[in-house]
N, C-alpha and C positions, 0 to 999 in steps of 0.2 A: 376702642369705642367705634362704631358702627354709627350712622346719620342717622338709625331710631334712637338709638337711647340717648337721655337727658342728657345735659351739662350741669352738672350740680354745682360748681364753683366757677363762677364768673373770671378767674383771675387762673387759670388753668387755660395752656395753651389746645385746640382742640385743631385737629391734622386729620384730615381723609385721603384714604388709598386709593386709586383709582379713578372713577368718572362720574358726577354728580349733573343731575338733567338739572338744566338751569334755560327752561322756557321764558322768555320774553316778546314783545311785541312796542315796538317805540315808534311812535306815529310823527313825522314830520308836522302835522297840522296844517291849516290854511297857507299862511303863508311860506312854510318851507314846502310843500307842495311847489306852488308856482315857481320858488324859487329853484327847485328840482327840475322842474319843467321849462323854464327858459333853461337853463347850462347844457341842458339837452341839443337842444338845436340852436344856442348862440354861442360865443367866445366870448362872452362881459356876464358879468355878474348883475341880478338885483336887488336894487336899495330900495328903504322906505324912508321919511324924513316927516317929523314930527312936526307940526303947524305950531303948535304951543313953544316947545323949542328949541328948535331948528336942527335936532339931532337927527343924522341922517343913520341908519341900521342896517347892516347886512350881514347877514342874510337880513331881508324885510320882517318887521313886526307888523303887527295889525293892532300894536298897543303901543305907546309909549313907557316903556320901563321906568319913566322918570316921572314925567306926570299925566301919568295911566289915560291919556286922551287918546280914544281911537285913532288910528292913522288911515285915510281913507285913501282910495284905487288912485285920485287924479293927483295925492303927493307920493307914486311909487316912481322911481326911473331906472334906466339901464345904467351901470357904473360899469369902466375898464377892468377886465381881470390883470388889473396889475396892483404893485404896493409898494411900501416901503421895509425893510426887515428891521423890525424892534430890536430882537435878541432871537439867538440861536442855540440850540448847542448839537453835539454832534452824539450818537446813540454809536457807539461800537460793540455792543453787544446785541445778539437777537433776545426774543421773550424766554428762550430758556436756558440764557444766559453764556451762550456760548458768541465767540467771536465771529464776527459778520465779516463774510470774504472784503466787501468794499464796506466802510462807514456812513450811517447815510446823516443826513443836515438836516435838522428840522428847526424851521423858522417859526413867530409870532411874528403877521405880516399885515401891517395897518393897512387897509384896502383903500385906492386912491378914491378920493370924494364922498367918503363916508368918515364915521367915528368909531368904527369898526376895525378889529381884526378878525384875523384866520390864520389856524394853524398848518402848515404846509410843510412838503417835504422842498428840499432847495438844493436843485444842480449847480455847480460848481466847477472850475477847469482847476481851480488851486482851492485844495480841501484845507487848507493851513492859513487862509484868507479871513479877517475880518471881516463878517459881512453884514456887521451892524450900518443902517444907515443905504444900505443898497437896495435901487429900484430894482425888483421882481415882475415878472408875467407868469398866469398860469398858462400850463402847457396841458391844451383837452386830450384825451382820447379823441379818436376822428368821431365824427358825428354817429355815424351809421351803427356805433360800436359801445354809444353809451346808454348809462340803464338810470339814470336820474338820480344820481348820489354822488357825494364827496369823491366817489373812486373815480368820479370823469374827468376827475384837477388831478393828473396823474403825477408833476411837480413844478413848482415855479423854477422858471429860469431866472438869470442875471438879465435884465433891459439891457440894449445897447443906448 
């Protein structure tokens, strides 16, 4: 079957050979804009924090998820790129399925002074370590070298 013709049977597995154009466009918006734009030229992350109830959000909302109140400019502040590790687990194989020379750690990492997390990649000296419950820092790209996206939190370290 080719990606013209139909799928006549909904319960029929359907496989393409080769390369399918898969155009997209995803826009940060208002506030992940700015919050693109401080990691740029800071080392802290920013929060928003909701007047109604007291949820602080990062990346920043300009809504409340909970009870949809706008979040206005003067309750935004700078938070520590650091956290706590929720849970982890460790990815030993790449996307196509083959074994990765080193394994890498990837964290759910509650961000200090928010109700937020972030998912993150996580260095380690002992890969065999429990690392639930450990303080993390993001580790930037140096300034001059970032482009205002998640790729500038190149991976959290252990806090000392």
């Amino acid at each position: 079957m080719t990606y013209l013709e139909k799928q006549s049977n909904p319960l029929d597995p359907v496989h393409f050979r080769g390369n399918l154009q898969a155009d997209y466009l995803y826009t940060s918006g208002a506030a992940g804009d700015k919050f693109f734009k401080h990691i740029m030229e800071n080392d802290s992350f920013l929060a928003s924090e909701c007047e109604e109830c007291g949820t602080v959000f990062c990346p920043p909302r300009l809504y409340c998820e909970d009870c949809f109140v706008e979040i206005p400019d003067e309750k935004w502040k700078e938070v520590p790129a650091k956290g706590t590790v929720r849970l982890f687990t460790t990815a030993m194989l790449n996307t196509f399925g083959e074994p990765l020379e080193v394994p890498k750690i990837i964290g759910l990492i509650d961000i200090e002074g928010t109700d937020s997390s972030m998912l993150g990649i996580l260095k380690t000296k002992d890969q065999k370590q429990d690392l639930t419950g450990i303080t993390v820092e993001a580790v930037f790209r140096p300034t001059q070298e970032r482009e205002g996206t998640l790729k500038d939190i190149l991976y959290f370290n252990e806090s000392g």
